[in-house]
N, C-alpha and C positions, 0 to 999 in steps of 0.2 A: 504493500500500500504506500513505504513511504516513495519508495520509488516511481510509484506512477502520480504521486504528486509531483515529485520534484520534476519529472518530465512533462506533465502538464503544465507547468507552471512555465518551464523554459521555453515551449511551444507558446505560450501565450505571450512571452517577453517578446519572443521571435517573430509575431505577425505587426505588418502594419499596423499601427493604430490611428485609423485615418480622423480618429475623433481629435486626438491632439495636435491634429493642422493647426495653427493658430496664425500662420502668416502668408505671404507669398512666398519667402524665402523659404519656408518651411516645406509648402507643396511643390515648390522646385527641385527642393531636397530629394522626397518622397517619388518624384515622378523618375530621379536619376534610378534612387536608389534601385526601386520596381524594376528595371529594366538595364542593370549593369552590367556588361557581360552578356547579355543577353540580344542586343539590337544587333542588328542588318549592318557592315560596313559599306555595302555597295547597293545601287538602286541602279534598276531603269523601267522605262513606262515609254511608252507610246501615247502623248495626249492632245486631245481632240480639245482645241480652243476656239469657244464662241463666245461672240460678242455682241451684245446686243443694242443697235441703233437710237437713237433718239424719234426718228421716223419709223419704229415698229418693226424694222427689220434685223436681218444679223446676217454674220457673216461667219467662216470657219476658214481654218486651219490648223494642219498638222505640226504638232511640235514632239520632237525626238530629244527624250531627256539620260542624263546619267549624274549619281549623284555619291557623291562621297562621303561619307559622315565621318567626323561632322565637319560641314562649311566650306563642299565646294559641290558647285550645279553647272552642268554643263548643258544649255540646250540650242539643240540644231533645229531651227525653221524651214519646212518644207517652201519651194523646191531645194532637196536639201543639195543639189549640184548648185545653188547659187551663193553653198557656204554661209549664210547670214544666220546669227542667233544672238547667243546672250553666252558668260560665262561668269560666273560664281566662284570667286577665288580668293584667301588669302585678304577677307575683309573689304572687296573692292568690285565692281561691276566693270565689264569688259563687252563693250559691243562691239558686232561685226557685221561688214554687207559686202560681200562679192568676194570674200575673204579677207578680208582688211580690215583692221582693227580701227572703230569709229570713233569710241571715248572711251574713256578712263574714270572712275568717278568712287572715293569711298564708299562704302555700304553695308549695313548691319541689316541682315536679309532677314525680318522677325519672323517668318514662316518657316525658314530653314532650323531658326534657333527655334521657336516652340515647336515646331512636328518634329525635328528629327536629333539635331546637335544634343536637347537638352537629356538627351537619354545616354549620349554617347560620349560627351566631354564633361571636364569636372565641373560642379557646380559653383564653384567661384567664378568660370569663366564665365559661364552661362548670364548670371547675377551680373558682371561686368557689362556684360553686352546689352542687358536689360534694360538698363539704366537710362540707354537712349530714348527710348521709349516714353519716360516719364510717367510711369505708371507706381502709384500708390503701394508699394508690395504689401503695408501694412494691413490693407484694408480686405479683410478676406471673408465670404460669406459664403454658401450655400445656397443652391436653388435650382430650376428645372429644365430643362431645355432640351426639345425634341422627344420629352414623356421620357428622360432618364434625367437624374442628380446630378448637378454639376458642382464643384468650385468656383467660384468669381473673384478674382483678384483685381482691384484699382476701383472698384465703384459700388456703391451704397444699393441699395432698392431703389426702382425708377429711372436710376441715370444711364441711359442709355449713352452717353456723351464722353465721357472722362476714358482717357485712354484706359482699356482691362482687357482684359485674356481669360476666359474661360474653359474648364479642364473635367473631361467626363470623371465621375464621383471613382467610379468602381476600376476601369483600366488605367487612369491615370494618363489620357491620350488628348491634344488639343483640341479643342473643337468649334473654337471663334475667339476671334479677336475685333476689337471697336477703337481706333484713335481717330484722332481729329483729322482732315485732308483739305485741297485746295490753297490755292493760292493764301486764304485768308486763314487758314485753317479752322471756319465755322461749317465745313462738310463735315459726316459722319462716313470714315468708309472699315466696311466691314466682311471680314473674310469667314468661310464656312468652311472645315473641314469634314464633309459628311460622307455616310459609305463605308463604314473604314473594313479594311479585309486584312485577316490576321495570316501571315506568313509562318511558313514550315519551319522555316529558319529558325524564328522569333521574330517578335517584333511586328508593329503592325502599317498600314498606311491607307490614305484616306482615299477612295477613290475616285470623289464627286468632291472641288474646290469650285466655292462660291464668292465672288465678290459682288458685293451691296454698297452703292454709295446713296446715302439718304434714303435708304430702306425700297431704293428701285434696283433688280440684277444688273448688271453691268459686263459681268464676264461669267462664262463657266467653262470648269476645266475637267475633260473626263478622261480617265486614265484605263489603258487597255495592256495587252500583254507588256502585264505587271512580273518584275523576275530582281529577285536578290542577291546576294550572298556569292554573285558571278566576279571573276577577275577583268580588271578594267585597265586601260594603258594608262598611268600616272601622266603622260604629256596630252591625255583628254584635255586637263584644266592648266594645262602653260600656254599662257596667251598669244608667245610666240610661235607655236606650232598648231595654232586653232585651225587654220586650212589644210597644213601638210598632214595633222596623223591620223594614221588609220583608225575610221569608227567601223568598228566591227561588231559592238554591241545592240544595232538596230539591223532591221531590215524595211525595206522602205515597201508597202502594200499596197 
């Protein structure tokens, strides 16, 4: 008997206890922890981007991604023989058109850091990078979204407004973000991570992103043969060789 207390007891030390979240920093913690060891270092997706008109219409395009965890995204825009996309590297955005390199520009890519980085690198770093953001870490609540429990970090009941990040209750997985946008910054634009589909690997990802600026769609991103845990060539994401190296990790349909 005393033995199966003492093991009981240490089993209970041993699980999350998501009730003493008490902060932001806390469920950033909790979100590493859940998932250390455990996450996908390599991603690709094939994703279907639309965007939808002011005049009622949209339009699409093929976007070929690979992505390195954490904090670097490689994606090739269809037609992908005309070389143009984007590349995520080393804290910095890197565009290109006909294969040549357009701008150069810092950047702390908050979607990279809450879907995927923050499971994979230490949570100082994470918390570093956060910061940009200007979100409240202290202020953390509870509440519903999409008929499951979530976390809310940076805003009260009501405000829709104040930059926050919201975080499924039970997997510990992003699931929207809200900052301020536009020129004046009195936009509200707001990202959806929904869909999510759990990998063999470990690890999960979302496969419906939504962006909302002032609660109209604005863009949707659908992801299709979705594949993890593949070998990737390291000069994908050196800016220098974005047109020369072999992508091998896509096939164009």
């Amino acid at each position: 008997m005393k033995i199966f207390k003492i093991s009981f007891l240490l089993f209970i030390l041993a699980l999350p206890s998501l009730a003493k979240i008490r902060s932001g920093e806390e469920l950033i913690t909790a979100m590493h922890d859940k998932y250390d060891g455990k996450w996908y270092k390599t991603l690709t997706f094939q994703q279907q981007t639309i965007n939808y008109l002011a005049d009622g219409t949209s339009n699409s395009t093929m976007w070929y991604e690979a992505m390195s965890v954490p904090g670097r995204l490689r994606i090739d825009i269809a037609p992908v023989e005309n070389k143009g996309g984007m590349l995520f590297s080393d804290g910095k955005l890197f565009s290109f058109r006909d294969g040549k390199q357009t701008a150069e520009r810092p950047l702390m890519h908050p979607l990279l850091l809450l879907g995927f980085d923050v499971y994979a690198q230490p949570v100082k770093k994470t918390l570093e990078q956060l910061a940009s953001l200007n979100i409240k870490m202290s202020i953390l609540r509870t509440g519903k979204w999409q008929g499951k429990a979530v976390y809310i970090v940076g805003a009260n009941p009501g405000d829709l407004t104040s930059p926050q990040f919201w975080i499924d209750k039970k997997e510990l997985l992003f699931v929207r973000l809200l900052v301020p946008g536009g020129a004046n910054k009195k936009s509200t634009n707001e990202t959806q991570f929904n869909k999510y589909v759990k990998m063999k690997g470990g690890g999960w990802v979302a496969a419906e992103v939504q962006f909302i600026v002032n609660g109209k769609l604005s863009t949707s991103e659908v992801y299709s043969d979705i594949r993890t845990g593949i070998e990737l060539n390291e000069d994908l994401w050196n800016p220098a060789k974005w047109a020369s190296v072999e992508r091998k990790h896509f096939v164009v349909k």
